[in-house]
Backbone as JSON Lines, residues from 0, in Angstrom:
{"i":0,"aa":"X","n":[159.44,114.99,94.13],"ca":[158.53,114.18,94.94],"c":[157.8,113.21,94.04]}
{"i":1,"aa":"X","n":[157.66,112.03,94.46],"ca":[157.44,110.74,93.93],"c":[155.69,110.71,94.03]}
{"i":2,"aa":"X","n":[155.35,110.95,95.24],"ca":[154.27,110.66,95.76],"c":[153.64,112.13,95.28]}
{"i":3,"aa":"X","n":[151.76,112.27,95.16],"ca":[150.82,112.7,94.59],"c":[149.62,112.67,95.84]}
{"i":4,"aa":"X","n":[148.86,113.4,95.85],"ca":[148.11,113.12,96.67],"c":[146.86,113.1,95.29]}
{"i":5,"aa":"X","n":[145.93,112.33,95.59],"ca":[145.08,112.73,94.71],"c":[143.34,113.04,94.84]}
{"i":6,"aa":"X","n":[143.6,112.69,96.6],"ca":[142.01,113.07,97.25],"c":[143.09,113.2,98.68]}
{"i":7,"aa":"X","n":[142.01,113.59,99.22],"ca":[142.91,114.91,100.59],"c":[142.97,113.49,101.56]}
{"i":8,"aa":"X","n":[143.76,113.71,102.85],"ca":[143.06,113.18,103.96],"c":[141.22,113.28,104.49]}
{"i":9,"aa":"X","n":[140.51,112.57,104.6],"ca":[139.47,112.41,105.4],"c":[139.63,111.25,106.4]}
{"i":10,"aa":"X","n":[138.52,111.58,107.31],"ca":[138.38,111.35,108.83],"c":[136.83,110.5,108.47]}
{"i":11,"aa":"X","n":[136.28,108.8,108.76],"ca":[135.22,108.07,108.37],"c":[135.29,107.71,110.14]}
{"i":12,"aa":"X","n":[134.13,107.87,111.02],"ca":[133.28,109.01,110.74],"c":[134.1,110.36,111.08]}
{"i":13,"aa":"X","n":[133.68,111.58,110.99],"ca":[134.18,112.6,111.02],"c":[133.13,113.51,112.54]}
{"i":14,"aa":"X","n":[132.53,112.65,113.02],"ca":[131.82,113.17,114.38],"c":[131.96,111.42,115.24]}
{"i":15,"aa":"X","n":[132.35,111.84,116.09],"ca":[132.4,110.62,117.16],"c":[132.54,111.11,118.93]}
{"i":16,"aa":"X","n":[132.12,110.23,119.55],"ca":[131.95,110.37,120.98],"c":[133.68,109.26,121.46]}
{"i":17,"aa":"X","n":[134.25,110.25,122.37],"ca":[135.54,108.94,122.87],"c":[135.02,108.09,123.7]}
{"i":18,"aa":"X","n":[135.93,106.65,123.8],"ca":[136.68,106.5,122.55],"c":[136.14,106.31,121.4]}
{"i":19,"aa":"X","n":[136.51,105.76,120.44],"ca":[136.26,106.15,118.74],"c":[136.97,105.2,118.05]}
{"i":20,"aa":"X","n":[136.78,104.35,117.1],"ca":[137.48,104.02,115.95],"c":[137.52,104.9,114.38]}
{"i":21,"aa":"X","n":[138.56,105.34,114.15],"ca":[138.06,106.43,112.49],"c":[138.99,105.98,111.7]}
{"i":22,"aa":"X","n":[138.44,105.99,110.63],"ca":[139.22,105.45,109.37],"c":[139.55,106.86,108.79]}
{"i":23,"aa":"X","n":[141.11,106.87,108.42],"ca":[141.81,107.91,108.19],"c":[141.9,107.39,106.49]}
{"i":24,"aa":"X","n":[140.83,108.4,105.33],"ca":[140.92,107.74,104.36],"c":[141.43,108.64,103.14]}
{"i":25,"aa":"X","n":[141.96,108.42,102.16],"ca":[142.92,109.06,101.13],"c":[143.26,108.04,99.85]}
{"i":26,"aa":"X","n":[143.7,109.07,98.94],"ca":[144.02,108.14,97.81],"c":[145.24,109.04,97.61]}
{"i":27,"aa":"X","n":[146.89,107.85,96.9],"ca":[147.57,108.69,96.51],"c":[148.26,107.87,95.33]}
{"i":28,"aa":"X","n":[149.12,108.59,94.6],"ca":[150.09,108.11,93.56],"c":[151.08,108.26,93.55]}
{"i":29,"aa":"X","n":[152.06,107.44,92.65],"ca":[153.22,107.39,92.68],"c":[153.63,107.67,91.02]}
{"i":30,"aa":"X","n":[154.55,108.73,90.89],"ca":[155.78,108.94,90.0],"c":[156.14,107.28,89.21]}
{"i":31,"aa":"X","n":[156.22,106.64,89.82],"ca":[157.32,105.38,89.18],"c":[156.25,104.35,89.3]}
{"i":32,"aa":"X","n":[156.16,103.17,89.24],"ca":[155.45,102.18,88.79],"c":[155.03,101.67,90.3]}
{"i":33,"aa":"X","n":[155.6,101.5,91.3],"ca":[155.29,101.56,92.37],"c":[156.63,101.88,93.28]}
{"i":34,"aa":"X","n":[155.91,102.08,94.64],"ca":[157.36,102.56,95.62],"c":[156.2,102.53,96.93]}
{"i":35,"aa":"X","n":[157.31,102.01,98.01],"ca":[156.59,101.87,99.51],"c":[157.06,103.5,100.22]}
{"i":36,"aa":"X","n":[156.04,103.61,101.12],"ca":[156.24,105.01,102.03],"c":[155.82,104.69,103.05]}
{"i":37,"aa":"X","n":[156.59,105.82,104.19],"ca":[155.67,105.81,105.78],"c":[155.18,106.69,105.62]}
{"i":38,"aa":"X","n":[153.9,106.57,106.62],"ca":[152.83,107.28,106.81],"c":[152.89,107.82,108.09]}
{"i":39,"aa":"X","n":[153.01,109.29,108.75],"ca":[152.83,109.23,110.13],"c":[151.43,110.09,110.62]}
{"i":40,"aa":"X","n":[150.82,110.2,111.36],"ca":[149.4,110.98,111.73],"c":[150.06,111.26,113.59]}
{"i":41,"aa":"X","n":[149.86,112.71,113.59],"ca":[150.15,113.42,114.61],"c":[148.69,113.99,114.93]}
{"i":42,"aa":"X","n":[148.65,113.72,116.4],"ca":[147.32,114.66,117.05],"c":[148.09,116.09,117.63]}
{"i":43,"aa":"X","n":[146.98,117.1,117.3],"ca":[147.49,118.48,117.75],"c":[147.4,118.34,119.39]}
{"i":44,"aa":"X","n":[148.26,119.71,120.03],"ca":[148.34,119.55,121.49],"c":[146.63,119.42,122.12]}
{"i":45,"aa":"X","n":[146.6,118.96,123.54],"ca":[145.4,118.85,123.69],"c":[145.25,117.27,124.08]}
{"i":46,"aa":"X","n":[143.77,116.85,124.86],"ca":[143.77,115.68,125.41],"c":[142.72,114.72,124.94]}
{"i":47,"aa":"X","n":[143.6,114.57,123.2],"ca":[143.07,113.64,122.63],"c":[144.48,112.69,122.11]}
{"i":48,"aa":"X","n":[144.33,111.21,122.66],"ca":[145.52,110.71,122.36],"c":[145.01,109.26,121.42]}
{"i":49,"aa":"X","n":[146.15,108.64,120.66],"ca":[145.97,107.53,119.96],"c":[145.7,106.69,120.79]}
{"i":50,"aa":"X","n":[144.97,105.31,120.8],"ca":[144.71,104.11,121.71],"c":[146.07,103.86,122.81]}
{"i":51,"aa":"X","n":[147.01,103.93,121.7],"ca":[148.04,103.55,122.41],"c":[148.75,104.89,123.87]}
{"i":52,"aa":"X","n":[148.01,105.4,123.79],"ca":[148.72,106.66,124.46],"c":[149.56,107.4,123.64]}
{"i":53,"aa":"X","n":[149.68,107.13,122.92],"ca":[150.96,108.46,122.02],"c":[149.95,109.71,121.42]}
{"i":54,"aa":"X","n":[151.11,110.63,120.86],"ca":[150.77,111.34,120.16],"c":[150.41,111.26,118.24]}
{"i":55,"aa":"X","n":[151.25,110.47,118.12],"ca":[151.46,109.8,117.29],"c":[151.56,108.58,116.79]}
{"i":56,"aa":"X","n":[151.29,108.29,115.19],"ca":[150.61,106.25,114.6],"c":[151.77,106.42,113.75]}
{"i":57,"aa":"X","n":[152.45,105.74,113.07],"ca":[153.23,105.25,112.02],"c":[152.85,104.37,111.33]}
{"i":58,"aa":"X","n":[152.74,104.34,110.13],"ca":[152.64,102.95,109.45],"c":[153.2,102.83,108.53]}
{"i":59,"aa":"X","n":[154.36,101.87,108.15],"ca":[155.3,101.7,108.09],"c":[154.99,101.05,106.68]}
{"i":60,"aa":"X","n":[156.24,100.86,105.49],"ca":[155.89,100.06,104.14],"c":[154.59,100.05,103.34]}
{"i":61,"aa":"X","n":[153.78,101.03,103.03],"ca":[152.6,101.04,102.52],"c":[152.95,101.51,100.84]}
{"i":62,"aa":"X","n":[152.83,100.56,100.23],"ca":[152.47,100.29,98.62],"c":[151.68,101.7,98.28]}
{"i":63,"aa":"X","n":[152.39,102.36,97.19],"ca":[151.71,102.8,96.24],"c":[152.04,102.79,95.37]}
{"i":64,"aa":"X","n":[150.77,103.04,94.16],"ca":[151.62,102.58,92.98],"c":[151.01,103.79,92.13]}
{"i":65,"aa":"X","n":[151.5,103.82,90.43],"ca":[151.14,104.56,89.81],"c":[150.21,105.08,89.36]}
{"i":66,"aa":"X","n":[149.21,103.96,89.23],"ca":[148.35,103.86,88.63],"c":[147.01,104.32,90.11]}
{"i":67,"aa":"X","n":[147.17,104.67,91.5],"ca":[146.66,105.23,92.35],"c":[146.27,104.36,93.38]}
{"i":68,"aa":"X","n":[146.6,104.68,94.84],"ca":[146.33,103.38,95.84],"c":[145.18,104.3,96.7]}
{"i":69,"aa":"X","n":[144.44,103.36,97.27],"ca":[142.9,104.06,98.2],"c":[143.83,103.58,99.38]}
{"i":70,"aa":"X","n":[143.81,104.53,100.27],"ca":[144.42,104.26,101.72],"c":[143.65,104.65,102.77]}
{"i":71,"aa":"X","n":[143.68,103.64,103.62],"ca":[142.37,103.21,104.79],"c":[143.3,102.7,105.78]}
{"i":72,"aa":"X","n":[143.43,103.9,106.96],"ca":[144.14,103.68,107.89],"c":[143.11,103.85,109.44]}
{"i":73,"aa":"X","n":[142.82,102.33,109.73],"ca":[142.21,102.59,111.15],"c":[142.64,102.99,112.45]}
{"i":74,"aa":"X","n":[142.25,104.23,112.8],"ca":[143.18,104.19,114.45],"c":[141.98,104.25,115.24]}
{"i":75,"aa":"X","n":[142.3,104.27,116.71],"ca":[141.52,104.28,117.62],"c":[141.46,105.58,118.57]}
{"i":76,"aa":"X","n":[141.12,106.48,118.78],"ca":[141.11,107.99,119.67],"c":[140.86,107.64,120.9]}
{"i":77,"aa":"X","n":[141.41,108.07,121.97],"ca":[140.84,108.29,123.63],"c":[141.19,109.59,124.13]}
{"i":78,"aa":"X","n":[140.14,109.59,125.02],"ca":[140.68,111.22,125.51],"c":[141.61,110.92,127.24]}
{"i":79,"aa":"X","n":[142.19,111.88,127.05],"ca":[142.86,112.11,128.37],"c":[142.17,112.74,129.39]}
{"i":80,"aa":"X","n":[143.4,113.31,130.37],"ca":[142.73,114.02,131.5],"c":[143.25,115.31,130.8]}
{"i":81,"aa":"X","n":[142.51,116.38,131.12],"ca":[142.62,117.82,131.03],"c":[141.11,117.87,130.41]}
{"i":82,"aa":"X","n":[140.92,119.51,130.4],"ca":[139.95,119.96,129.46],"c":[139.4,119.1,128.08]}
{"i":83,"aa":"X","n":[137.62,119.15,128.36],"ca":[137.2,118.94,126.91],"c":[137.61,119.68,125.89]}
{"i":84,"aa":"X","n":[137.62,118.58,124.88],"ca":[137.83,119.09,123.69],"c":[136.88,118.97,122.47]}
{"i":85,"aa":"X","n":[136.43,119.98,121.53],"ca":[135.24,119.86,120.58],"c":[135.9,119.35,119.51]}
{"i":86,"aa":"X","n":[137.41,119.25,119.47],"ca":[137.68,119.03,117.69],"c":[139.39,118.63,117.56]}
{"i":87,"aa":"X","n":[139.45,117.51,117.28],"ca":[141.04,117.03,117.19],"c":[141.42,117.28,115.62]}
{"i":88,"aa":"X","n":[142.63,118.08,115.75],"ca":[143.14,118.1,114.14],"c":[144.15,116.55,113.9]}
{"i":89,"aa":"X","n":[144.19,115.85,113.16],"ca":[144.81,115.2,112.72],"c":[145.87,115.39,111.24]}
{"i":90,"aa":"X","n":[147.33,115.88,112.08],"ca":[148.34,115.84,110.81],"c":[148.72,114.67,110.0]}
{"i":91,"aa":"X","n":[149.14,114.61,108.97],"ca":[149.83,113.65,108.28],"c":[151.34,114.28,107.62]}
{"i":92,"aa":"X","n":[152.2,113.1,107.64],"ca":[153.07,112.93,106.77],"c":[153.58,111.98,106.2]}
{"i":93,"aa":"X","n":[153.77,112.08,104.75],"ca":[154.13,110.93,103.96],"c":[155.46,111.05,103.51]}
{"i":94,"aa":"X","n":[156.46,110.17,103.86],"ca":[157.68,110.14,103.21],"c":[157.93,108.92,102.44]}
{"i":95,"aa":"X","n":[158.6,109.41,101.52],"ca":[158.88,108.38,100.46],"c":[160.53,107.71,100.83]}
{"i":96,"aa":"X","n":[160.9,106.76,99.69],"ca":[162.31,106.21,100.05],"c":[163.35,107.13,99.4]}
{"i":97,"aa":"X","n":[163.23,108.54,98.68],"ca":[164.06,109.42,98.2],"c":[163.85,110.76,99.32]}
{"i":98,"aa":"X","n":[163.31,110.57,100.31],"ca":[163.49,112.24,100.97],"c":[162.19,112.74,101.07]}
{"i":99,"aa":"X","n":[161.7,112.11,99.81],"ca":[160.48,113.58,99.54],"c":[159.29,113.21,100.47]}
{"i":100,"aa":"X","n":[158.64,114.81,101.0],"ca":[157.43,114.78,101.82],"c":[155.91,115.28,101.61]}
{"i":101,"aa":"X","n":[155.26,114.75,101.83],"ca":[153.75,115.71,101.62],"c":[153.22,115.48,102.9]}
{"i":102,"aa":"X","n":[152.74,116.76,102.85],"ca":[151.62,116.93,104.3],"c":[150.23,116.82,104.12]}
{"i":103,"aa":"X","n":[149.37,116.8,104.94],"ca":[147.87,116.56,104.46],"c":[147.04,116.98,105.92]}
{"i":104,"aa":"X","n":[146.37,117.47,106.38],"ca":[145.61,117.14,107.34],"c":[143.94,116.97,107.27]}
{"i":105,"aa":"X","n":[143.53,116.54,108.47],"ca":[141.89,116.51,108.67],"c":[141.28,116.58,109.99]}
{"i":106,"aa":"X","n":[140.09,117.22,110.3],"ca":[139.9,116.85,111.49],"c":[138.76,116.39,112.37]}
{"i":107,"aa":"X","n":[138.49,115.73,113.35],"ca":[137.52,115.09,113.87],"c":[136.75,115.93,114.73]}
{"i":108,"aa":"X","n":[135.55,115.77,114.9],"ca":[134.54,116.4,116.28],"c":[134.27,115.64,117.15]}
{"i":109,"aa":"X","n":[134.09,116.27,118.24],"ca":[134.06,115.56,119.47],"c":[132.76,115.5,120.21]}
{"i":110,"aa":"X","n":[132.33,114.83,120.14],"ca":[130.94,114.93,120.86],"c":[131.15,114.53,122.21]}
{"i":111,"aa":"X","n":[130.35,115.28,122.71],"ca":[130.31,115.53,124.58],"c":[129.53,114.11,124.84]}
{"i":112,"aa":"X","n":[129.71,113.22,126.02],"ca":[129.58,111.91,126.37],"c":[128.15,113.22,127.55]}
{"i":113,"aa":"X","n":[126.97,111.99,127.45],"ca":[125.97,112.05,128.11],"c":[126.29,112.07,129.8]}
């Protein structure tokens, strides 16, 4: 594996009322001088979905390099219909252009709307 994590996933803010904007923030490295990866972030089951309605964000070609990249990924949260929820886990996965994977997660609180 090419890629390093070198500070975990975090969640900026890490308490929010839906909907929500959160910056999904991390630092990672690379093995070789630089190399691009996808990024994917999965919400656990439950009725908290990405802006877009999915379950899931991709982001596609993201630079890292050796020497260590700060990664600041904005998404947007909405809730669905079903049951409240107090706390969305947010997965990650990073694949590189050789195979290799790292996982990471973090997760958000949900504050109850007035």
């Amino acid at each position: 594996m090419s890629i390093r994590i070198l500070a975990n996933l975090q969640a900026s803010p890490a308490t929010v009322t839906l909907p929500a904007t959160v910056d999904l923030l991390q630092r990672l490295a690379s093995d070789k001088p630089s190399e691009s990866v996808t990024v994917e972030y999965s919400l656990e089951e439950g009725n908290v979905y990405f802006a877009s309605g999915a379950k899931t964000e991709i982001f596609d070609e993201v630079s890292v390099f050796q020497t260590g990249t700060a990664i600041d990924h904005r998404v947007s949260l909405i809730i669905g219909a079903g049951p409240a929820t107090d706390q969305v886990e947010i997965d990650q996965l990073i694949r590189d252009a050789d195979g290799g994977e790292q996982r990471d997660v973090t997760s958000v609180t949900i504050q109850a709307t007035s």
